[in-house]
DRENKOLMI-855572 format. One line per 10 residues: for each residue x, y, z of N, C-alpha, C. Coordinates in steps of 0.1 Angstrom, whole numbers, m for minus. Layout:
N
X Y Z X Y Z X Y Z ~ ...
//
This chain:
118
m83 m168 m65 m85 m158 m55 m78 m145 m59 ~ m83 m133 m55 m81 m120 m57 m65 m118 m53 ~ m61 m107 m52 m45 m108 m41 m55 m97 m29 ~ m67 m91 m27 m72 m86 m17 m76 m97 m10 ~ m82 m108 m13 m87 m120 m6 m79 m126 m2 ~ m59 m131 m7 m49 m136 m3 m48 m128 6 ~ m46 m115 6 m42 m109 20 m48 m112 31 ~ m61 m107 29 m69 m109 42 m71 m126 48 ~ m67 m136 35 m70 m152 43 m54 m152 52 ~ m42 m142 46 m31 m139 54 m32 m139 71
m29 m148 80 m26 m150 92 m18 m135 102 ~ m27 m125 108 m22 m112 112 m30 m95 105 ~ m31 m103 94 m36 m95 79 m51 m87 87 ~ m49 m75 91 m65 m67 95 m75 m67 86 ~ m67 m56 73 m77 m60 63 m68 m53 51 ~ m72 m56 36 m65 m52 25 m74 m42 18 ~ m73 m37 5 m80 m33 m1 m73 m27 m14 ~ m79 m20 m19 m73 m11 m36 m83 3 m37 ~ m74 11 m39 m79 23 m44 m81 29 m54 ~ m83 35 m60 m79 41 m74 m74 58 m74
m64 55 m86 m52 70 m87 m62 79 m87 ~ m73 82 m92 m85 91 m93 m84 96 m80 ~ m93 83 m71 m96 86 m55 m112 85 m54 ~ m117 83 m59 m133 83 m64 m138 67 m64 ~ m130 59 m57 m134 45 m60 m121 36 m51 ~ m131 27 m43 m121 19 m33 m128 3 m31 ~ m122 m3 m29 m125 m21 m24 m122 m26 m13 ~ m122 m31 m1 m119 m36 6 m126 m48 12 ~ m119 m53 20 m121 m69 29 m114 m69 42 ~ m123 m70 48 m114 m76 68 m119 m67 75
m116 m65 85 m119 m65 98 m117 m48 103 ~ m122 m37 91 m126 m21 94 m141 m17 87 ~ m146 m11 95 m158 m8 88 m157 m1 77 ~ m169 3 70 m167 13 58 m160 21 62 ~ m165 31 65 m162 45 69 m142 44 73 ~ m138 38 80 m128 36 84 m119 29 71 ~ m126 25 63 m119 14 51 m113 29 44 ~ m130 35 38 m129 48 32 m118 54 35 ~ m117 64 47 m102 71 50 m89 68 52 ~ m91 52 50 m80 44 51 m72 47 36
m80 42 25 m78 41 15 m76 59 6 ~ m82 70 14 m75 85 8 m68 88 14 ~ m59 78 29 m47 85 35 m37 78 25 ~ m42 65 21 m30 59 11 m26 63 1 ~ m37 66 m9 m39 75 m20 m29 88 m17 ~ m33 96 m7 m28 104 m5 m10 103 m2 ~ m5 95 6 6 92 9 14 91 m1 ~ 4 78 m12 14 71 m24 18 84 m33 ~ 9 92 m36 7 104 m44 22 111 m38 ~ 22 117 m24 36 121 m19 48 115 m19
52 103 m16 63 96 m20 63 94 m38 ~ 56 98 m45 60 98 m60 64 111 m62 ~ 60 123 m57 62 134 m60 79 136 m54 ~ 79 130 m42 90 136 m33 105 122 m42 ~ 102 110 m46 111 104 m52 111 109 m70 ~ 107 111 m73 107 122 m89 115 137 m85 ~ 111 139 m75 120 153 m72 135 149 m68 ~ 136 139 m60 150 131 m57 160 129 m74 ~ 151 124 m84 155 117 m94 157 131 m103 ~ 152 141 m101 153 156 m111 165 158 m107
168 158 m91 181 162 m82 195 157 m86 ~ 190 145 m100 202 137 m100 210 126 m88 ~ 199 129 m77 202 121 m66 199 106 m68 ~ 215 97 m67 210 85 m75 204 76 m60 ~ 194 80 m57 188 74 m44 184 57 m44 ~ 178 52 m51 176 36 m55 165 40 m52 ~ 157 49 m50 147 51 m47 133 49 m56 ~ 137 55 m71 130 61 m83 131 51 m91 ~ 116 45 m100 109 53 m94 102 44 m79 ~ 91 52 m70 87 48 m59 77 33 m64
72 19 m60 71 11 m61 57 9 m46 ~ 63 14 m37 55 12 m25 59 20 m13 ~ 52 17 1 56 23 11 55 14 21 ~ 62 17 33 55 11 48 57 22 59 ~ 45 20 69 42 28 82 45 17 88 ~ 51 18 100 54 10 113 54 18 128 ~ 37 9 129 34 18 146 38 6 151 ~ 36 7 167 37 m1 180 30 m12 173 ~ 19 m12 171 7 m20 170 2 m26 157 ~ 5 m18 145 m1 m20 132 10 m14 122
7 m26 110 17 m17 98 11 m16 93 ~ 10 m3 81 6 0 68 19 m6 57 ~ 7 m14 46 14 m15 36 12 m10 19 ~ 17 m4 14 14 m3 0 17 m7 m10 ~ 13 m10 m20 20 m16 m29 13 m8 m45 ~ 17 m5 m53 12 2 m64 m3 12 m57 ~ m16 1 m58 m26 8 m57 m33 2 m43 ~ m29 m8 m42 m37 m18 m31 m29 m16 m16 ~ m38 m14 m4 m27 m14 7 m31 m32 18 ~ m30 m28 26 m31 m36 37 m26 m31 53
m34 m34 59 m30 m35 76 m30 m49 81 ~ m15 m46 87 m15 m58 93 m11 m55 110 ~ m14 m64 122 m10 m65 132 3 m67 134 ~ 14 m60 136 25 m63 144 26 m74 148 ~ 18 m85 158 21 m89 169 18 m105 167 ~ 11 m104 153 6 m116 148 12 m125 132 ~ 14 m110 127 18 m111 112 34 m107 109 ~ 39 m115 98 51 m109 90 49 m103 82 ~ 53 m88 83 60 m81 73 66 m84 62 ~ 78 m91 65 86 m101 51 76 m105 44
70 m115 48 59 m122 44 47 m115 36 ~ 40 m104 41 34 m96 34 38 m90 23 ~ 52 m84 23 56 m77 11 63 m87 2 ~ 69 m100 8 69 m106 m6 60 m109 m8 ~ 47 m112 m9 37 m113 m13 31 m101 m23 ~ 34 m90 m18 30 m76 m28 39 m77 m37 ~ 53 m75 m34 59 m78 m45 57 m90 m61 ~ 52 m97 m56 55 m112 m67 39 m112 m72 ~ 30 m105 m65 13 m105 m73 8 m92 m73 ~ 18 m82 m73 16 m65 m81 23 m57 m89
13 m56 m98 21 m53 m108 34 m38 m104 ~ 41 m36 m112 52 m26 m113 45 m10 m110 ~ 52 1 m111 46 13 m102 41 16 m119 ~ 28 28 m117 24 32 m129 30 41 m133 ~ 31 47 m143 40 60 m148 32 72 m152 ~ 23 71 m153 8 79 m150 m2 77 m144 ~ m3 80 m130 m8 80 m116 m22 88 m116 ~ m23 95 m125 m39 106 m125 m43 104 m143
//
């Protein structure tokens, strides 16, 4: 199995997917329509792109943050998390799913952050 297909057979797991650093190309599985997958996947793109920018500018700073380089992210609403991990994200339900659980999963089946993103 894929690690998009682990996610989504994931208990809580909305839906997963992968993007690419380009932006011009996306995959997904679970429970968002296209369209919805689509802007899902250039808010991530977009996001991952700013936390590398903003943790490389930390690291220029000499700020020894533990930050650098960036590896992933998470959103935490009421209701839903965003997860990132290199290129691939996931939503999961709050109310149903672990967090822990999801990101050690990202962590142990994605690979390390790229060092050339475009």
């Amino acid at each position: 199995m894929s690690v998009i297909s682990d996610l989504v057979a994931t208990p809580g797991v909305i839906a997963a997917g992968e993007y690419t650093y380009r932006g011009d190309r996306f995959t997904y599985d679970g429970q968002l329509d296209y369209e919805t997958a689509r802007m899902a996947s250039i808010m991530c793109r977009a996001t991952t792109m700013a936390v590398h920018m903003e943790t490389d500018m930390l690291k220029h700073l000499k700020t020894d943050c533990g930050c650098a380089p960036a590896r992933g992210w998470v959103v935490r609403g009421d209701k839903v998390t965003v997860c990132v991990m290199a290129n691939i994200f996931c939503f999961i339900d709050n109310a149903s799913s672990s967090l822990n659980e999801v990101m050690a999963y990202l962590r142990e089946h994605v690979a390390g952050p790229e060092e050339m993103l475009v």
